[in-house]
C-alpha positions as CSV (number, residue, x, y, z in Angstrom):
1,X,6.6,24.4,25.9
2,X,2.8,24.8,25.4
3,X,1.0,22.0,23.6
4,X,1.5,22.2,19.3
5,X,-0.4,20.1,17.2
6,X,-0.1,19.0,13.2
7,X,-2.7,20.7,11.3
8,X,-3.7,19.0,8.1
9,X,-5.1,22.2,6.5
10,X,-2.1,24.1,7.1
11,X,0.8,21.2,7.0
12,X,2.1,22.9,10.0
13,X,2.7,22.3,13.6
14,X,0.2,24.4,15.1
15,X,0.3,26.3,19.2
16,X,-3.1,25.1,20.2
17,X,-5.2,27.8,21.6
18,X,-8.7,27.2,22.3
19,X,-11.6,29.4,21.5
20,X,-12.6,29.6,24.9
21,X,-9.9,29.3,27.9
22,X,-9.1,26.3,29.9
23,X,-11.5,24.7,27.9
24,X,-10.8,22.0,24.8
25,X,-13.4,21.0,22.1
26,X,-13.0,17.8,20.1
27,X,-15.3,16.4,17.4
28,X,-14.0,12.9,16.3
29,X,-15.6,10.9,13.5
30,X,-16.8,7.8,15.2
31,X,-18.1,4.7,13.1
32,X,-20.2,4.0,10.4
33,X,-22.0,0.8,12.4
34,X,-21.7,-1.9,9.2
35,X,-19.4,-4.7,10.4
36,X,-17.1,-5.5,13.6
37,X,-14.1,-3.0,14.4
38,X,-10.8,-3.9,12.9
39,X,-8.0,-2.5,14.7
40,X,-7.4,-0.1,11.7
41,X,-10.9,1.5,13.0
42,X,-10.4,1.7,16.8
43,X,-6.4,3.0,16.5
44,X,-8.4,6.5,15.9
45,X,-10.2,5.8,18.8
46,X,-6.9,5.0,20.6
47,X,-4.8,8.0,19.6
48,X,-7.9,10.5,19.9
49,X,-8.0,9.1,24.0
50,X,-4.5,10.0,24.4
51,X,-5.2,13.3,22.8
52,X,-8.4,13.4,25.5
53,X,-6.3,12.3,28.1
54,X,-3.6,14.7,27.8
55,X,-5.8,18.1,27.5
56,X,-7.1,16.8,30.6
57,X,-3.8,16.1,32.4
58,X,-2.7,20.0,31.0
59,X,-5.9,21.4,33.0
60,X,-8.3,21.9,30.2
61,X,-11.7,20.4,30.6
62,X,-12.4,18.6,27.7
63,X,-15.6,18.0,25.7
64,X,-15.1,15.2,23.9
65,X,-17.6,14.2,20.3
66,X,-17.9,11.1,18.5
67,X,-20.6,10.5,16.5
68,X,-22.2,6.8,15.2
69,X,-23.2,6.8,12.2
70,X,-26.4,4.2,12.2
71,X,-27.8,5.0,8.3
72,X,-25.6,5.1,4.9
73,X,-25.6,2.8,2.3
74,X,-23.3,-0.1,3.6
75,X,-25.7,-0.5,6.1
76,X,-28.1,-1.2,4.1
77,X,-26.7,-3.3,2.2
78,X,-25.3,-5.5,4.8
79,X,-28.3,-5.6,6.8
80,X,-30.6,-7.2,3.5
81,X,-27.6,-9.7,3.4
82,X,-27.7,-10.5,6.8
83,X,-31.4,-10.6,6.2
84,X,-32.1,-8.0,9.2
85,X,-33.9,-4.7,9.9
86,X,-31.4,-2.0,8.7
87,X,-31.9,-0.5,12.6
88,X,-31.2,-4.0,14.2
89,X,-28.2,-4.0,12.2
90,X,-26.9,-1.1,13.5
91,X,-27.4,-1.4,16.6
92,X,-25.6,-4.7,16.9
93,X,-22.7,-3.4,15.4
94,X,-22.8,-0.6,17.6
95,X,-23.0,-2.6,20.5
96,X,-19.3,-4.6,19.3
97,X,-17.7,-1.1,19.0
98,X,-18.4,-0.4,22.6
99,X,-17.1,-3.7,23.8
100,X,-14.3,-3.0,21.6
101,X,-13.5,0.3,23.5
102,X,-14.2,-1.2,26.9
103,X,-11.5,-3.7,25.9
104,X,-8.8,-0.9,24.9
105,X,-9.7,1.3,27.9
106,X,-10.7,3.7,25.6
107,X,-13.4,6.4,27.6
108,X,-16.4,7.0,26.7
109,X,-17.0,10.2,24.8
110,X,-18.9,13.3,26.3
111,X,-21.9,12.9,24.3
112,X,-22.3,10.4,21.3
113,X,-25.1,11.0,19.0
114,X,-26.4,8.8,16.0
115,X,-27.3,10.2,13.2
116,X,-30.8,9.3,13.3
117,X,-31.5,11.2,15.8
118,X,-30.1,14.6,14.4
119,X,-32.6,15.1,10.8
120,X,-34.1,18.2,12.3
121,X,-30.4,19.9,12.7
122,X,-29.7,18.4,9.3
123,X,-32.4,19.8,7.6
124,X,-31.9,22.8,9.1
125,X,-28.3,22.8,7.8
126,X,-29.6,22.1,4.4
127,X,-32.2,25.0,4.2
128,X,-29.5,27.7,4.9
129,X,-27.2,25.9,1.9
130,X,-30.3,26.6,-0.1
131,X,-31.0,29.6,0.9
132,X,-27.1,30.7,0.7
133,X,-26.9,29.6,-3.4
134,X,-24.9,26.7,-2.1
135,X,-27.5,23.8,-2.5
136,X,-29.7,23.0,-5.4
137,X,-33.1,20.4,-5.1
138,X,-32.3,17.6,-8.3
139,X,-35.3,15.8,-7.4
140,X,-37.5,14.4,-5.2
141,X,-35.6,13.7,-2.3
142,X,-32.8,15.1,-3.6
143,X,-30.6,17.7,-2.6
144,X,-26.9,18.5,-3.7
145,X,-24.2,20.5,-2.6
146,X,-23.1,22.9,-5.5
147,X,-18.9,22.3,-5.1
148,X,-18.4,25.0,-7.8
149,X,-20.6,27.6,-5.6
150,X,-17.8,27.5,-2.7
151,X,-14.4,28.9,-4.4
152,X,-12.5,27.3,-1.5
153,X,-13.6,24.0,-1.8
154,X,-10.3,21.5,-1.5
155,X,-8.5,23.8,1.3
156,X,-8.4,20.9,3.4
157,X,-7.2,18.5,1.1
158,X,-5.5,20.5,-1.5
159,X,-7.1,19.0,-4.2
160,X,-8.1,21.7,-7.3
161,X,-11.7,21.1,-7.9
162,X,-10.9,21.1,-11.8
163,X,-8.7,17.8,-11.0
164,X,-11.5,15.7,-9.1
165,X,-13.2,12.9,-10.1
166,X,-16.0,11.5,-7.9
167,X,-17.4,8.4,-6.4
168,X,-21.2,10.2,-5.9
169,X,-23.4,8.5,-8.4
170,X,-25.1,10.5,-11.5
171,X,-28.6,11.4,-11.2
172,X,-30.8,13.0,-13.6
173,X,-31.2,16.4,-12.2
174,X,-27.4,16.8,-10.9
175,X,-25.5,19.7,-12.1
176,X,-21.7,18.5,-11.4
177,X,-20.5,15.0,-11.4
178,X,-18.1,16.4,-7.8
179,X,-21.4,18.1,-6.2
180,X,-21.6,15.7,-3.3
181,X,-25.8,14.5,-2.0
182,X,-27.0,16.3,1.1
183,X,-30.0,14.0,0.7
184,X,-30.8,11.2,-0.6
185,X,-34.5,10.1,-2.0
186,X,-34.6,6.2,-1.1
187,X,-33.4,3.8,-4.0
188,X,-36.0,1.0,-5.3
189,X,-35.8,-2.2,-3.0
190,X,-34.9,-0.3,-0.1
191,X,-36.8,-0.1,3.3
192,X,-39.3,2.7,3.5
193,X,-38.1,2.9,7.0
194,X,-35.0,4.4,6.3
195,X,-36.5,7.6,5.0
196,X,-37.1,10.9,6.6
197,X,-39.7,13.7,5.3
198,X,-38.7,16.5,4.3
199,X,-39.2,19.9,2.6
200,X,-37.7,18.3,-0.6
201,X,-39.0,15.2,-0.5
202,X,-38.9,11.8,1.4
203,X,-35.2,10.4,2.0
204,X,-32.1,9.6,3.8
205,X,-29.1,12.1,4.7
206,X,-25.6,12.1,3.0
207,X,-23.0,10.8,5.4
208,X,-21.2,14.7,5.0
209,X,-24.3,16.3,6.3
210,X,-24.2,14.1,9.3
211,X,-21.3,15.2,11.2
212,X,-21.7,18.7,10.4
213,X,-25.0,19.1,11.8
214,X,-23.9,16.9,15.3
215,X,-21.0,18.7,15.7
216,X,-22.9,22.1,15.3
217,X,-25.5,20.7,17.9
218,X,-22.9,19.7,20.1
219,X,-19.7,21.8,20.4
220,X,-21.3,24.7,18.6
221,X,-20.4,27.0,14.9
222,X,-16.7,26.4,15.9
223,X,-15.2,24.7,17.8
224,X,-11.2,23.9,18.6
225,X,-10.4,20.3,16.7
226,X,-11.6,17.8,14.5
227,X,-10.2,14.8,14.0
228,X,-10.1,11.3,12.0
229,X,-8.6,8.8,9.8
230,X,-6.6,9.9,7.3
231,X,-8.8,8.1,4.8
232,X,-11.3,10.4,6.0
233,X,-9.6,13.8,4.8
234,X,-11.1,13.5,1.5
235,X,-14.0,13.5,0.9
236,X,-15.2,13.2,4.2
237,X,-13.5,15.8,5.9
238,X,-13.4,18.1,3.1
239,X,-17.1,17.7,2.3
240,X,-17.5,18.7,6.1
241,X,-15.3,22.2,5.8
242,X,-17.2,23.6,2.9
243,X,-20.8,22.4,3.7
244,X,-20.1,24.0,7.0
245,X,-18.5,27.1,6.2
246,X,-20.4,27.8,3.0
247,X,-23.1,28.1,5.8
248,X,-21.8,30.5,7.7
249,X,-20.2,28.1,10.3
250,X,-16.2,28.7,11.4
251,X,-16.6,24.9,12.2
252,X,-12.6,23.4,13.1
253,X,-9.5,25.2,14.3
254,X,-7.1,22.4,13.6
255,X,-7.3,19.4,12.1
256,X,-6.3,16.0,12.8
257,X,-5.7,12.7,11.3
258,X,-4.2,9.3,12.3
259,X,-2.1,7.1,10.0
260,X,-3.3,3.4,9.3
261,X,-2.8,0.6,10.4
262,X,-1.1,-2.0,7.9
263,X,-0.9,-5.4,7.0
264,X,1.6,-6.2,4.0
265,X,2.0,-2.7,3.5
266,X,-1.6,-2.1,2.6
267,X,-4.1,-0.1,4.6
268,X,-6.7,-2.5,6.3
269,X,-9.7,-2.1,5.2
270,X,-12.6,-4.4,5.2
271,X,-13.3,-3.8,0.9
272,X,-9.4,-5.7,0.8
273,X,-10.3,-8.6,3.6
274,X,-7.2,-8.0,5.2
275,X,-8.4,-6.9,8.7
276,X,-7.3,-8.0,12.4
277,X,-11.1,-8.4,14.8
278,X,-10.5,-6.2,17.7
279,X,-11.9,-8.8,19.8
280,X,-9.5,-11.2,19.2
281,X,-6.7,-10.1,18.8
282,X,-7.2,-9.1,22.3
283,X,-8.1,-12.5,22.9
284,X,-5.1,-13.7,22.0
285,X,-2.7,-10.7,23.7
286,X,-4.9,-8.7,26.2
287,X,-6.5,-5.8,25.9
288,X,-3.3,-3.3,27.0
289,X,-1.3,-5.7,24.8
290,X,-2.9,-4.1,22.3
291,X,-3.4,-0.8,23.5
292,X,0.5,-0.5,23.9
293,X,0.8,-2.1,20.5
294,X,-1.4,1.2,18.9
295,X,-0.6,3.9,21.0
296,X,3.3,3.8,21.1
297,X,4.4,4.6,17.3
298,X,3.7,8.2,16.1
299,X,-0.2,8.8,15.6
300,X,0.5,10.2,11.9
301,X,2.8,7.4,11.5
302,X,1.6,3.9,9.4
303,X,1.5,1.0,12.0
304,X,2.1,-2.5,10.4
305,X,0.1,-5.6,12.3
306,X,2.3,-8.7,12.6
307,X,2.9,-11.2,15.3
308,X,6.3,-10.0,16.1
309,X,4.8,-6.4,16.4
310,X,2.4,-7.6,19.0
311,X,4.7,-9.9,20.4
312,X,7.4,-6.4,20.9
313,X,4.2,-4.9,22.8
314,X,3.4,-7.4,25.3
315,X,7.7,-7.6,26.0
316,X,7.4,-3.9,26.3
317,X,4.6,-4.2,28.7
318,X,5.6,-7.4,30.7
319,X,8.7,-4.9,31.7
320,X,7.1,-2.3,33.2
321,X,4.5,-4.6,34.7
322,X,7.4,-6.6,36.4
323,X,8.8,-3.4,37.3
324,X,5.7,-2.2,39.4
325,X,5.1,-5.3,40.9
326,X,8.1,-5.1,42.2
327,X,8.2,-1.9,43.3
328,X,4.9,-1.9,45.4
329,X,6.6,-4.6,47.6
330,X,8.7,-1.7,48.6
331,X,6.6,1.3,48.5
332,X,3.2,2.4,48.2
333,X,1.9,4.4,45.6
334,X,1.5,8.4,45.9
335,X,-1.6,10.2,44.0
336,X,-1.2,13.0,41.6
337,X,2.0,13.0,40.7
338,X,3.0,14.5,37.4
339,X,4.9,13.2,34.7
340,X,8.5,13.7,34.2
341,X,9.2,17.1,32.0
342,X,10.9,15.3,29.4
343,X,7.6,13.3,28.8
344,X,5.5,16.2,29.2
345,X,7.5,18.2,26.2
346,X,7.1,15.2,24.2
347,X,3.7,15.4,24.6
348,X,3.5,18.7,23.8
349,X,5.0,18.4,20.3
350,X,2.2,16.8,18.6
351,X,2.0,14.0,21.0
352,X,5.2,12.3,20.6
353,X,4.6,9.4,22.3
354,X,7.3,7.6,20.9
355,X,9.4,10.3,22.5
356,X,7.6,9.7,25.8
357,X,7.6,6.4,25.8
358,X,11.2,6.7,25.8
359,X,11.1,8.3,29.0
360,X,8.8,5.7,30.6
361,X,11.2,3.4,29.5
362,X,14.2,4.6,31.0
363,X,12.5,5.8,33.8
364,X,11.7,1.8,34.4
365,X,15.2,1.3,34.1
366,X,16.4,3.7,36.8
367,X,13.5,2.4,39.1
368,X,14.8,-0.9,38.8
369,X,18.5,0.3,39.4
370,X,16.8,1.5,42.5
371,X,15.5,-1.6,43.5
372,X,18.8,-3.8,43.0
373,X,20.5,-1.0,45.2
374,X,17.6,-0.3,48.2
375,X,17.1,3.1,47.2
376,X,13.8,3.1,48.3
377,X,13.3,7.1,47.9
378,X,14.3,6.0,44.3
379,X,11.8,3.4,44.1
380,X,9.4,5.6,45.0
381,X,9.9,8.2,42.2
382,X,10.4,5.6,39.7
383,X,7.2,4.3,40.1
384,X,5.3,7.3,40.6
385,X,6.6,8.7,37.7
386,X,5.9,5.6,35.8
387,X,2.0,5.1,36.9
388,X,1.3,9.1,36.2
389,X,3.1,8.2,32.6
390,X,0.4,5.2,32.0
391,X,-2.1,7.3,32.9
392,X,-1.5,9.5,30.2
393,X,-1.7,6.2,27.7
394,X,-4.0,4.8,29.1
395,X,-2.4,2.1,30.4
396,X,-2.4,2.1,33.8
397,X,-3.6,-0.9,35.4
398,X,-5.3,0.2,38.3
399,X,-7.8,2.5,36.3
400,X,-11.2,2.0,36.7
401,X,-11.6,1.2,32.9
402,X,-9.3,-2.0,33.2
403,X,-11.3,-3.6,36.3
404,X,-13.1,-5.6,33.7
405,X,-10.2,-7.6,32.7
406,X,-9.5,-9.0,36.1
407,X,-10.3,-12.4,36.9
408,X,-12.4,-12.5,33.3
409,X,-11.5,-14.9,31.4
410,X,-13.0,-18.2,32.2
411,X,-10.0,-20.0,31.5
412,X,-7.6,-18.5,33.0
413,X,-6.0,-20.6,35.4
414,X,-4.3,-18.1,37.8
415,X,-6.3,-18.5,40.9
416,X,-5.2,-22.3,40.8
417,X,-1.8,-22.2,40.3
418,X,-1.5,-19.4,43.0
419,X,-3.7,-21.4,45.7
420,X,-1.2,-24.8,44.7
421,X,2.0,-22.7,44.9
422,X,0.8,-20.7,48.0
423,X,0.6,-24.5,49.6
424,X,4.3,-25.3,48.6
425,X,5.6,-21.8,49.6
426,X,4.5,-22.5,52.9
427,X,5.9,-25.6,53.6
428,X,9.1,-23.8,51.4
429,X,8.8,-21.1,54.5
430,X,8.9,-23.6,57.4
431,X,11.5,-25.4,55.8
432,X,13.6,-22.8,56.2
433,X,12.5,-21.6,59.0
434,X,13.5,-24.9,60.4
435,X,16.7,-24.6,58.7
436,X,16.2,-27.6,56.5
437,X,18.0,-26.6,53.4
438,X,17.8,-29.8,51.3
439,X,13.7,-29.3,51.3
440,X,13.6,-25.7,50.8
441,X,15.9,-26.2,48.0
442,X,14.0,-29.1,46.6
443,X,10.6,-27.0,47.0
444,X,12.1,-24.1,44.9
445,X,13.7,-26.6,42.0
446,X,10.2,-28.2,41.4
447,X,8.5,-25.0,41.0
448,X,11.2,-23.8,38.7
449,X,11.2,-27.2,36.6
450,X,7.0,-26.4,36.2
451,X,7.8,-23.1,34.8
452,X,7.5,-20.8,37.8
453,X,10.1,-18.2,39.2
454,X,10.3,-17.9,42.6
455,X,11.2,-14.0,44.4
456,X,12.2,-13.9,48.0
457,X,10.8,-10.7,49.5
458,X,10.5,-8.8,52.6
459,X,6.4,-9.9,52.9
460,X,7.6,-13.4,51.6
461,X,7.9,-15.1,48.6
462,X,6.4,-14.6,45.3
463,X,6.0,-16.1,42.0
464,X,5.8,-15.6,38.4
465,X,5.0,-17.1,35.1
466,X,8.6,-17.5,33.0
467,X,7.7,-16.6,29.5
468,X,9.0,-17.9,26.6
């Protein structure tokens, strides 16, 4: 089966064939650098890594987009609350989203541009609207996209342009209440910093206009998938379509969007005050915690955040962890190995990963069949198979992007416990050695009644933490 993907404009599962051969092209929407990531924000980032990680695993070498976006209004705003330069504010924000995605494992994109740094390609972009009949000057400053001018403006969203109402604010020289800003002259009380000159006057750019003009800079007129939050269909997404085709740009083959995250049945947002800090909730469970915890269900499937949901995602990862640790007492691990073929169709249909995990989970269960019966040849494919599948989610813990997490907590009290119980293991070992029963016995108990299991093993004996 060859890779098929949902695409939104079409409502269809879609072959995916890129433009050019072997080669895959992905512009993600990244984030508007206001506020601290919620986990609502970074599952995109999650589920578009999978996506990465997968073309990659098929062969295809990827180019990978995601853009910040480091001026809009919110910014703004929040910055003169926080009583900072709009930039500073930014930037800081920025900074928490890339310690957010260190702490998911999430890889860095191929190139990640701000928005600041693209107004040339932007006003470029705008001149050929202009020029096209597609974009009108209102005013100093002010330039507007003319929705009624593109006849097939809501094929992404399906939305008849009759039927819309919109959330773009009424200025004096605007022709339609849906024509959507391509720039924006700066408001009164608002940093004359955050303004660029232009042919039309001084101002800022529309949030549409950004991420067509970086993803024409970077991936080029067209390019093979863009991808987002559902939230981000309309306008966002459908805003980018007609801007960028009304220019004379392909732009996207397929489209993609993740489903939310949930609390209470609501999407989290920050406008409702009911989000989850990335940062601690990985605090509290671990960073592949909470991977597991977004990448599992169905990418276009609603996610809802609760304790016990967490709680199912650390069980689900304590098993295969104890499954591995087991199994590289036995055997060591081979390199490049693929992933079983009933994970790799999974995969293929639209990135079934609930599907897949199904395999990785019964896949731990044969391995540990193997294990309770010697079959060390069994071992060995169990695990293989199992540490090729976490690669794929990202999940593996032997990948470069989870060697931050080891030993870094301050307060994590590992490296005590395991120099304490190595001491009693010892004198557990010559005890039986020695043939002294009663002690060995007594050694074992005591660690047992403190909490700890005790494994006897072929290089000795080993411990673990019993969880509640």
């Amino acid at each position: 089966m060859t890779l098929h993907l949902y695409d939104t404009a079409t409502r269809t599962k879609t072959e995916f064939r890129p433009l050019d051969e072997g080669k895959a092209s992905i512009y993600a929407c990244g984030p508007t650098v206001q506020g601290a990531p919620h986990l609502g924000h970074i599952r995109k980032e999650v589920n578009f890594d999978v996506l990465r990680r997968w073309l990659e695993a098929s062969g295809y070498a990827v180019t990978f987009v995601s853009n910040i976006t480091d001026i809009d209004d919110k910014i703004l705003a929040k910055a003169e609350e926080a009583g900072r330069p709009w930039w500073a504010h930014a930037y800081l924000y920025e900074g928490e989203f890339h310690a957010a995605h260190r702490a998911l494992g999430i890889k860095a994109p191929t190139y990640e541009p701000r928005a600041t740094g693209h107004v040339p390609e932007m006003v470029e972009l705008i001149a050929t609207l202009i020029e096209r009949g597609h974009a009108y000057v209102a005013g100093p400053g002010d330039v507007y996209f003319d929705v009624r001018s593109w006849p097939s403006y809501g094929e992404l969203s399906r939305m008849k342009v009759d039927e819309l109402t919109s959330e773009e604010e009424q200025s004096a020289g605007k022709r339609d209440p849906r024509d959507f800003a391509l720039w924006k002259a700066n408001k009164p009380g608002e940093p004359a910093s955050a303004t660029w000159e232009t042919p039309w006057g001084r101002g800022r750019p529309g949030w549409h206009l950004e991420c067509s003009a970086m993803a024409g800079k970077y991936l080029g007129d067209a390019f093979d998938i863009h991808g987002g939050g559902l939230d981000l269909r309309f306008p966002h997404h459908e805003n980018e379509l007609a801007q960028s085709r009304a220019a004379g740009r392909p732009f996207a083959t397929i489209w993609m969007h993740n489903a939310w995250v949930t609390l209470a049945g609501e999407k989290m947002s920050k406008s409702l005050g009911n989000t989850a800090d990335v940062q601690a909730a990985v605090a509290q469970h671990g960073g592949r915690v909470v991977r597991l915890f977004l990448a599992g269900p169905h990418y276009r499937s609603a996610i809802e955040l609760s304790d016990a949901s967490l709680a199912e995602a650390a069980a689900q990862l304590e098993r295969i962890d104890s499954f591995l640790a087991r199994a590289s007492e036995v055997v060591d691990r081979t390199p490049d190995v693929g992933v079983p073929a009933a994970f790799a169709a999974a995969m293929d249909d639209d990135l079934g990963t609930p599907a897949a995990m199904a395999v990785l989970f019964n896949t731990v269960k044969e391995g540990n069949t193997a294990l309770a019966a010697n079959d060390t040849a069994g071992v060995q494919a169990a695990s293989d198979a199992v540490l090729a599948m976490l690669a794929i989610l990202g999940l593996d813990p032997a990948a470069p992007e989870w060697a931050h997490t080891q030993g870094a907590a301050s307060d994590d009290l590992t490296p005590v416990v395991d120099a304490l119980v190595a001491t009693l293991l010892e004198q557990r070992a010559a005890a039986r050695a020695a043939k002294d029963w009663a002690t060995a016995d007594a050694i074992r108990d005591s660690l047992a009644a403190a909490g700890l299991t005790i494994t006897d093993t072929k290089d000795g004996a080993r411990w673990s933490l019993e969880r509640g």
